[in-house]
C-alpha positions in Angstrom: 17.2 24.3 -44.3 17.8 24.2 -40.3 20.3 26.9 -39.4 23.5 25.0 -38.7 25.1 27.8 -36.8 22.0 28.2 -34.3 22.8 28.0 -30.8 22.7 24.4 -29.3 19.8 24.6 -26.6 21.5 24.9 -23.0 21.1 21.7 -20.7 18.3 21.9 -17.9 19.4 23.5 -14.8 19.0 21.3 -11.3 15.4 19.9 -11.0 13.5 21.3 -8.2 13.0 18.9 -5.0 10.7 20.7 -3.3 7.1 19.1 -3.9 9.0 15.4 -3.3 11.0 16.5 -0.1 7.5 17.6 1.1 5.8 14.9 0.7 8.4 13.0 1.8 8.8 14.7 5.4 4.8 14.1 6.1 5.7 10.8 5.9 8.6 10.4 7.5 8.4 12.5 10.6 4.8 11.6 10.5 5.3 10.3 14.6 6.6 13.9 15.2 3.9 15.6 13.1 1.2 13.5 14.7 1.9 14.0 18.6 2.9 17.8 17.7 -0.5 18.3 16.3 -2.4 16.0 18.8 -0.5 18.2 21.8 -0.8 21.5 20.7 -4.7 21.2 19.4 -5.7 19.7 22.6 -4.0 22.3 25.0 -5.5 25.3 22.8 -8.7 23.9 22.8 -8.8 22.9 26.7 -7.5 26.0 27.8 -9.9 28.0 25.5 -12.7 25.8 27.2 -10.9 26.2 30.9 -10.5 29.9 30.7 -10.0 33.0 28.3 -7.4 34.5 30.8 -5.4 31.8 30.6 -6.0 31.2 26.7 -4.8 34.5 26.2 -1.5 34.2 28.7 -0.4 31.0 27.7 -1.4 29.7 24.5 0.6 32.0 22.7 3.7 31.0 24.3 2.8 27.2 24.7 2.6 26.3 21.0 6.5 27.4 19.5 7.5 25.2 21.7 5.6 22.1 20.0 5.7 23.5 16.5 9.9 21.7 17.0 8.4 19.1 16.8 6.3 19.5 13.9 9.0 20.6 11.5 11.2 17.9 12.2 10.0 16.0 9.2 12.9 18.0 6.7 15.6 17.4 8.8 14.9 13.9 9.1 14.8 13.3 5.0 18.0 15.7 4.9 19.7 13.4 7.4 18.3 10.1 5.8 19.6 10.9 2.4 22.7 12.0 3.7 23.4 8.4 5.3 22.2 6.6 2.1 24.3 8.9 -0.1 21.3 10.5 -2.2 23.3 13.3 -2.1 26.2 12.5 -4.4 23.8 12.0 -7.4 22.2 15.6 -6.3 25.6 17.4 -5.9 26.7 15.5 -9.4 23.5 17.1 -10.8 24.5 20.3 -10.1 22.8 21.3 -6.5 24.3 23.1 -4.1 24.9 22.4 -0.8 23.2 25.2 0.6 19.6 24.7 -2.0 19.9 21.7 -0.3 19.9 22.9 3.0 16.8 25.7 2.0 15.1 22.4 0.9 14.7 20.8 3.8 14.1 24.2 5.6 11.5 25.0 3.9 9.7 21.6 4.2 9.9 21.8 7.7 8.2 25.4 7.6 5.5 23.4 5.5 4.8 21.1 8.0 4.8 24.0 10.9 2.4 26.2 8.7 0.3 23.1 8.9 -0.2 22.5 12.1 0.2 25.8 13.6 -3.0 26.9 11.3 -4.7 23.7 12.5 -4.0 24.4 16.3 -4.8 28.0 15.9 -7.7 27.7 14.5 -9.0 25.2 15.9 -8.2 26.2 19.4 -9.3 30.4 17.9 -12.6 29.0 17.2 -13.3 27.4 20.3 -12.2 30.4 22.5 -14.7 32.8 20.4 -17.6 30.1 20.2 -17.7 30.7 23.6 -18.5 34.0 23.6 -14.6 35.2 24.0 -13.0 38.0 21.9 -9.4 38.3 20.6 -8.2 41.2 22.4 -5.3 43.8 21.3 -3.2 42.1 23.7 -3.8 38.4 22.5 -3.7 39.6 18.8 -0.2 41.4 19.6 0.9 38.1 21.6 0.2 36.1 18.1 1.1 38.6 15.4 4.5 39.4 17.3 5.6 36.3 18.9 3.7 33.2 18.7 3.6 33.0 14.2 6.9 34.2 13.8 8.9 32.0 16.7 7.6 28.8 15.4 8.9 29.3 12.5 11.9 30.5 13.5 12.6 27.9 16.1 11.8 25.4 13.5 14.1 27.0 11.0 17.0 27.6 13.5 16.8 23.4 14.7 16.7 21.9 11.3 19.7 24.6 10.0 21.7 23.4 13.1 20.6 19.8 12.9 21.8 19.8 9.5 25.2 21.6 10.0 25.3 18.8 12.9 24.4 16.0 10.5 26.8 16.9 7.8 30.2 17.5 10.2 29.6 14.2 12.6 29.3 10.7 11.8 25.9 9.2 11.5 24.1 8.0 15.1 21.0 7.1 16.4 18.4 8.4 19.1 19.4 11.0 21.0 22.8 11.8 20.1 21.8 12.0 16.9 21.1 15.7 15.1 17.1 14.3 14.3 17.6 13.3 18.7 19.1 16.7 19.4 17.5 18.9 17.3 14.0 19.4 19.2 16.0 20.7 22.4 18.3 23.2 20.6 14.5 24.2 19.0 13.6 25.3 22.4 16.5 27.5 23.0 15.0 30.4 20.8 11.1 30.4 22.3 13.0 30.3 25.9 15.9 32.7 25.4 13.5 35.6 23.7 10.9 35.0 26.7 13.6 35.4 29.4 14.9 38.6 28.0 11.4 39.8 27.5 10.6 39.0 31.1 14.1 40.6 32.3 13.5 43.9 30.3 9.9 44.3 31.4 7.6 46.9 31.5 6.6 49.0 28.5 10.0 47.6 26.3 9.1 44.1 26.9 7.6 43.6 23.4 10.1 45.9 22.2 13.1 43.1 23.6 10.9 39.9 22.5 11.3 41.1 19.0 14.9 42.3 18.6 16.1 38.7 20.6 13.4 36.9 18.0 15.3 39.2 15.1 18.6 37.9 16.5 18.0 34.5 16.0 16.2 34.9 12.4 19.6 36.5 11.7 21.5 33.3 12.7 19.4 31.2 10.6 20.0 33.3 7.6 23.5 33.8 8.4 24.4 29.7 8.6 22.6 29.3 5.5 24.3 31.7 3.5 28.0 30.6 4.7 27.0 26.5 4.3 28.7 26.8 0.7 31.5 28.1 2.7 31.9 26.2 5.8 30.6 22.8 4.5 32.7 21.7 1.5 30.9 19.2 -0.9 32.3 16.2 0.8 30.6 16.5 3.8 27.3 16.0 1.7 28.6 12.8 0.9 27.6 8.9 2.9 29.9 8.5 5.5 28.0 5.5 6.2 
């Protein structure tokens, strides 16, 4: 006889969207994700053809810059099911605002792991093929700056693309957050090599890491007050 005083089973907690928003921003910032890989292949491959001087000085900081562009696949499925008011089944089912936010983060990091492994090792592969090493100093330049900015510029444009999506109403091209957000992912790679080039000398790497940290801070810091600053209803179609 079934134990009528057992415990109902609790309900299933939120599904995860992960997998689906992935897919999803492959295919629909697929333009961005194309020239973003086509760009950043190309110059690590011609420079590493060109000249390992210049390989080492410049590829490093060339490709944050493009890897915006690569990761703006989340941002663009966060604001499209924004407009077409997706959201207001998901927050009905129990999502937060800011798991949706770390969703469509974490997509876009997908797509820049993608082609930032593509572009370095494509462009890697060439520059020892012909008879190049990795030195200390281009290892350094990679570990230190080039990895960790492209994700962090990527992180820090989609978290204030979103924030920008969810407080204005919904516009097209370049006033629009998916319009805006590949300039404001510049601001990082360019603010943390100005203050390295400003500080100089032996503290240079030493400044290029503590401005990077500052702006990994941001990031985390919006994403940890979105439940705070963004009330529910700005999740919501304003369309």
């Amino acid at each position: 006889m079934p134990d009528e005083m057992a415990p109902a089973p609790e309900p299933p907690g939120p599904p995860s969207l992960f997998g689906v928003t992935v897919r999803r921003a492959f295919v629909t910032g697929r333009i961005y994700l194309g020239i973003a890989t086509a760009v950043s292949v190309a110059i690590a491959v011609v420079i590493g053809v060109a000249s390992a001087a210049v390989f080492a000085s410049f590829v490093p900081l060339l490709l944050p810059v493009y890897m915006v562009l690569a990761g703006m696949g989340g941002l663009m499925v966060f604001t499209s099911d924004r407009m077409k008011g997706v959201y207001e089944y998901l927050l009905a089912y129990g999502l937060t605002p800011r798991r949706l936010f770390l969703n469509a983060i974490l997509a876009s990091l997908v797509l820049v792991a993608t082609v930032l492994g593509l572009a370095l090792g494509v462009g890697l592969a060439v520059f020892v093929g012909r008879g190049n090493t990795v030195t200390g100093p281009l290892a350094v330049a990679l570990a230190l700056y080039t990895v960790p900015m492209s994700f962090t510029a990527v992180a820090f444009a989609a978290t204030v693309g979103m924030y920008w999506s969810s407080v204005s109403s919904p516009r097209e091209g370049l006033v629009s957050p998916v319009g805006l957000a590949p300039l404001v992912g510049v601001l990082p790679p360019l603010v943390t090599l100005f203050v390295g080039n400003a500080v100089g000398g032996a503290y240079a790497d030493l400044a290029v890491v503590l401005a990077l940290l500052v702006f990994v801070l941001v990031v985390l810091a919006l994403i940890a007050a979105v439940d705070r600053l963004l009330p529910r209803e700005r999740f919501l179609s304003s369309a």
